[in-house]
C-alpha positions, 0 to 999 in steps of 0.5 A: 849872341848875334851882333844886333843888326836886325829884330823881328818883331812877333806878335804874341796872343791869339794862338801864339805863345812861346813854344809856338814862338820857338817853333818860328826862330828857324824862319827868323834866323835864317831870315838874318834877324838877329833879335826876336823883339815880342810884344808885352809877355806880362798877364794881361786882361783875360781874352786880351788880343795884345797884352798892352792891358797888363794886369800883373806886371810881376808875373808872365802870362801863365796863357803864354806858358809862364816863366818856364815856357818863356825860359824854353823860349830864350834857351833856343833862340841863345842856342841860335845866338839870337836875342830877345827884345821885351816890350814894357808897358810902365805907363798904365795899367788895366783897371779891373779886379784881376789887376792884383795891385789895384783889387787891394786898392779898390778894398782898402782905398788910400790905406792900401800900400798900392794905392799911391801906385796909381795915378787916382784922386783918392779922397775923391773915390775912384770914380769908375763909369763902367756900367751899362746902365745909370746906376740908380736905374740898376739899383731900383731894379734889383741889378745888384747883388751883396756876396758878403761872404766874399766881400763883394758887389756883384751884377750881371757882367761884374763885381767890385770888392767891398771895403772891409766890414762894409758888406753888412750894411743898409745898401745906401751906406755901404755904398758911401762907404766904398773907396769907389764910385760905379757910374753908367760908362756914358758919363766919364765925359763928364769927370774921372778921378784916375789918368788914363791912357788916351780916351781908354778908360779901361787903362788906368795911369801909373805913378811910375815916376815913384821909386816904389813903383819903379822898383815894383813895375820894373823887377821882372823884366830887370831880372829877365835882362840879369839872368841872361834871357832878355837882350834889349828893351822896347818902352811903350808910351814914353811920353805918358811918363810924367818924367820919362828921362828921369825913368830911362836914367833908373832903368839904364842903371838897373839894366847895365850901359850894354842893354839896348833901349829904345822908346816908343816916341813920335816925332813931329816935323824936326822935333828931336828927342831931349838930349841926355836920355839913356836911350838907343833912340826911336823905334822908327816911325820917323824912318819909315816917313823919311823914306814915304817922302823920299819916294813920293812924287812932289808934283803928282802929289800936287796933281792928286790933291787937285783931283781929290778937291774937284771930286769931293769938294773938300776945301780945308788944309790940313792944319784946319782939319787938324784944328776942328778934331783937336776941339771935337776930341777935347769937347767928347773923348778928353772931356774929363781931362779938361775939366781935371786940368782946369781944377788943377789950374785953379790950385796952381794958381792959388799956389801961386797967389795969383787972383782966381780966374773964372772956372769956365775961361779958365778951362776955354783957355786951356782948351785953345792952348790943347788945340794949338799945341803941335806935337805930342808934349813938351818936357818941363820939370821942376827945374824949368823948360829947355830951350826946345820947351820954351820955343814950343810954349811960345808958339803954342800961346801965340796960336791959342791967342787968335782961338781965345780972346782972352789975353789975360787968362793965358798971361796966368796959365803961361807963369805956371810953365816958368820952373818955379814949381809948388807941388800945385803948379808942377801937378798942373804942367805934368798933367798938362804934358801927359794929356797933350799927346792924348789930344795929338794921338786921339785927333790926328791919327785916329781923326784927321787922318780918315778926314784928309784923305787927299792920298792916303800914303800921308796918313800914318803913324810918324807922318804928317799929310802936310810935310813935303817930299824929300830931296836926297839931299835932305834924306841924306842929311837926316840919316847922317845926323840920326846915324852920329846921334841914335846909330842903334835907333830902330828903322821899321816899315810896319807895326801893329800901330801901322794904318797900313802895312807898308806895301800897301802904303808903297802902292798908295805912294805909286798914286803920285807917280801916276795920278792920272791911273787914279782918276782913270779907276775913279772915272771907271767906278762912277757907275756904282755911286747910284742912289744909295752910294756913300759921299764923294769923300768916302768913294775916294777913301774907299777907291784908294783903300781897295788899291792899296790892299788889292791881291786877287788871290785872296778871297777875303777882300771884300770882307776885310774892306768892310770891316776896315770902312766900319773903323774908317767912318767911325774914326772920322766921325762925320757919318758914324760915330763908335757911340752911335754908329750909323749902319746904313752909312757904314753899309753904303760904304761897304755895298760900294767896296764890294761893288769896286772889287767884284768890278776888278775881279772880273776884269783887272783894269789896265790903270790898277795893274800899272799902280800894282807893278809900280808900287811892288817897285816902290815897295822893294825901293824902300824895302832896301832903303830901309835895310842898309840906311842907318838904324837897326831894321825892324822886321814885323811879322809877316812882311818879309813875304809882302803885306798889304794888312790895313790897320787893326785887327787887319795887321794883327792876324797870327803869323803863319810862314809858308811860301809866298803868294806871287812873284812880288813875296818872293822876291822880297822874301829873296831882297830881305834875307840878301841884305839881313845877311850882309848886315849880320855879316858885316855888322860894323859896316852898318853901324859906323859906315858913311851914307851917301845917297845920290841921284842918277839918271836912272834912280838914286845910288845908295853907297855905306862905306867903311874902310875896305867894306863898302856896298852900293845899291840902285833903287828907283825913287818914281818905281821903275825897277827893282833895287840892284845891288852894284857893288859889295865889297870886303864882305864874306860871302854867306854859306847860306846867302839867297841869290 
């Protein structure tokens, strides 16, 4: 096999599966990856576009052509010395009937040997709020029906399995008799039994903190890996795990110290991952921030967020933004888990002999302290917190006190953080953590970011719109502190997480280099805000979101903008909401886009061609960056060829390689084999090499060196020319190297 130096990461489903997969390892391997990383390969939900809903987690999905057609798969990506990477998903899984281990628990409820598998409350009943309609609304109408030959309750669009012995009874009995509760699916605001992933309700949490569950979640792929067709590891959602270093410990065990792990993990500002986790680090969202800050322009910036207040009035810093979305997600979206930590706070209590506090400034509190916190979790066991935890728990009680006056309530819950941990209080501080993230997630990313929109390049997985640019000096201290600690840990530029793809975040980073094309192309599109048109705010999204996918080759802008805008303003949840859409304003937003492009096509105005030859530049500057800093590169489907895809569905389009469209895919098509090459060749360089990064009069220098290998690079940090390698020495020279 190929030293790891490079993964290319494909998206399985919707007309890819593993032959069509095999089919692609030509393109990948003569791109110069060296790992073909896939998403989930586990039988997922039927019809599922991204296999992260995996029903049976003991078997590949017969859709993509099962345990034979995966071992096709590994057999000729080994015949080309290239290694597969397998995404596991051990946080959830989906609550459904096809989920074989949950069927058996929905029959026979806590009896079931599966039924600890998941995290339910099962004396409680498994409340599921799946129907359309109240249930008793359905039941006086004749919607349900007994198949009591099969054991099951049936209805337009669904059916549960019934307890065993239960069918035969009057209808009212035999429903108190289920180990499930069917509730209108407008009503899991209000209380759920099961932890979920995020505000998913459809993806139900697993215990896989449990060694049974371990063993049960994990034989697969610990087999795959085993027998030789699996080289590396990617773990979904590690900060869902109740305990995710006591689950990378196991699966470093079961796996060998030679598999490469890496972990789905969002770090916030200087946060760092905890010491001792068995793990080759991130998969480099924060790489792809660093690189954003480096190439943004600090005063432009500054210039833009001027010009983006004047036009929109927007007047709150992100933090307060930040704040206002923690407590609508808490108050809508998260509102069960609310209510379940304030129970579960009230037990821990009690555990502790501590008087009861009242139920409603019970959950208040909490709620401050869910708003305050500032990252995705903090990691307290049983044993107590870290130095980290206490900092984080400090400031996060220190903020919660100016939201909630009442001092006395948050003194209680701060001692249930303290390690000296009953059952009651650990189920209270594990919950605590694995709902943190859901709030950050639900609330920045999906929320604030279509809120604050100053300049939208700030607004992505891994980045926070308030950080500030960085200096070489700084870049280079970073990647010299990840390459002594994480030299393995991934560097990728998209994902299908992305909110956008990273070329059009480049063009977006270009709006700080020159603001004024920005108030240019707005001055310009002002005949278009007629009666009718969308807010101000919208206007300056949707002018921003149009430039940073703007390819007039392509004959579908105005459709995908549209599509986008209908995500974007539900997200934002201040014209629209997913639960109560509001059409014409979603129609508004869109009328304008297509207005905004009908405009350039017919004439590409001078401001937009500057940002497009400027963000090509910035786009192949970190490109390059991205391809010989520390880390190992991650290469996502498609955007070797340049990729300026808005979030999903948008990044999520079956890959088809071919020729690139323009002279920009070209030459990074041309820039992404060079430097993979070089990497695949001088793999030890790259890995253990010193990084220096200086700035010159004309950009910034990039130097790895590595006794008598060495490579300098030239990029320019504001978009004035393309990256030009200066100097490569003691490296082989490919037979198939590109020019």
């Amino acid at each position: 096999m190929k030293p790891l130096s490079a993964t290319y990461r494909l998206q399985l489903r919707q007309g890819v599966d593993f032959d069509r997969a095999a089919e692609l390892l030509p393109h990948i391997d003569a791109l110069g990856a060296s790992h073909l990383y896939l998403s989930p390969i586990f039988t997922a939900a039927e019809g599922s576009t991204h296999g992260y809903d995996v029903a049976d987690a003991s078997q590949i999905d017969p859709e993509l052509g099962g345990r034979a057609g995966f071992e096709r798969l590994a057999r000729a990506a080994q015949a080309r010395g290239i290694g597969i990477v397998l995404d596991l998903v051990p946080n959830h899984t989906v609550l459904s009937v096809e989920n074989p281990w949950l069927f058996d628990a929905l029959r026979h409820g806590g009896d079931s040997r599966y039924a600890p598998f998941f995290d339910v409350d099962w004396d409680a009943g498994l409340i599921l709020p799946i129907l359309p309609e109240p249930f008793d609304d359905m039941a006086a109408a004749g919607a349900f029906t007994v198949n009591a030959s099969d054991e099951r309750l049936e209805w337009d669009g669904g059916w549960l399995p019934l307890a065993p012995g239960t069918a035969g009874l009057e209808f009212a009995e035999m429903m108190r008799a289920q180990h499930w509760r069917l509730r209108f699916w407008e009503r899991e605001r209000r209380k759920l039994t099961h932890r979920r992933f995020f505000n998913v309700t459809t993806l139900i949490g697993m215990r896989i903190e449990d060694r049974p569950v371990f063993d049960a979640m994990m034989a697969l792929p610990v087999d795959l890996v085993r027998a030789g067709l699996v080289q590396g590891l990617r773990i979904d959602h590690i900060d869902g795990l109740a305990r995710p270093g006591e689950y990378l410990a196991r699966l470093r065990e079961a796996v060998g110290p030679d598999v490469p792990v890496w972990v789905e993990k969002i770090l916030t500002g200087d946060e760092d991952m905890p010491r001792g986790w068995a793990t080759e680090g991130t998969t480099g969202y924060e790489a792809s921030d660093r690189i954003a800050r480096l190439l943004t322009d600090a005063d432009g910036r500054a210039r833009l967020d001027t010009a983006w207040r004047e036009a929109t009035g927007v007047r709150d810093s992100y933090e307060d933004i930040c704040l206002q979305t923690r407590a609508l997600i808490l108050d809508t979206d998260l509102r069960a888990e609310l209510a379940e930590m304030g129970n579960r706070a009230q037990a821990a209590l009690a555990e502790r002999g501590a008087h009861p506090r009242d139920a409603q400034e019970l959950r208040a509190a909490i709620r401050a302290l869910l708003i305050a916190f500032p990252q995705y979790r903090s990691y307290v066991t049983p044993d107590g917190a870290r130095d980290e935890d206490e900092a984080l728990l400090r400031t996060t009680f220190d903020t919660a006190a100016t939201l909630v006056d009442d001092a006395a309530t948050l003194t209680a819950l701060r001692g249930l953080f303290d390690g000296t941990a009953g059952p009651q209080t650990y189920a209270f501080v594990r919950r605590f953590q694995q709902v943190t993230g859901a709030v950050v997630a639900k609330a920045q990313e999906d929320t604030a970011f279509f809120r604050y929109t100053r300049n939208l390049a700030e607004c992505e997985v891994g980045s926070e719109p308030d950080a500030p640019a960085l200096t070489p000096e700084a870049f280079q201290l970073w990647c010299q502190q990840r390459q002594a600690r994480y030299p393995l840990a991934m560097t990728l530029g998209s994902s299908h997480d992305s909110k956008r793809a990273e070329d059009a975040r480049a063009r977006l980073i270009a709006l700080t280099h020159d603001p004024l094309a920005l108030r240019e192309l707005w001055q310009q599109a002002a005949p278009l805000a007629t009666a009718g048109a969308p807010p101000a705010d919208v206007r300056w999204y949707v002018l921003q979101t149009a430039v940073a996918m703007w390819q007039p080759q392509r004959d579908d802008l105005e459709q995908r903008l549209a599509a986008h805008l209908e995500k974007a303003l539900r997200e934002a949840r201040q014209l629209s909401t997913w639960l109560d859409p509001d059409i014409a304003a979603e129609s508004a937003a869109a009328e304008f886009g297509a207005g905004l492009v009908a405009h350039w096509r017919r004439a590409e105005p001078e401001a937009l061609s500057r940002l497009v030859q400027r963000g090509a530049a910035l786009a192949l500057s970190a490109h390059a960056l991205r391809l010989v800093m520390p880390g190992v590169p991650d290469i996502y489907q498609g955007t070797e060829y340049g990729s300026f895809a808005l979030t999903d569905p948008d990044n999520r389009a079956p890959f088809v390689p071919g020729e690139p469209d323009d002279q920009f895919g070209h030459d990074k098509l041309a820039l992404t084999r060079r430097l993979l090459g070089l990497r695949r060749r001088a793999s030890d360089l790259f890995l253990r090499g010193s990084f220096e990064i200086r700035q010159d009069r004309d950009g910034l220098i990039v130097t790895r060196r590595l006794k008598d290998q060495s490579l300098s690079l030239h990029v320019t940090a504001n978009g004035g020319g393309a990256p030009v390698l200066i100097e490569v020495n003691g490296i082989a020279a490919s037979e198939t190297a590109a020019a």
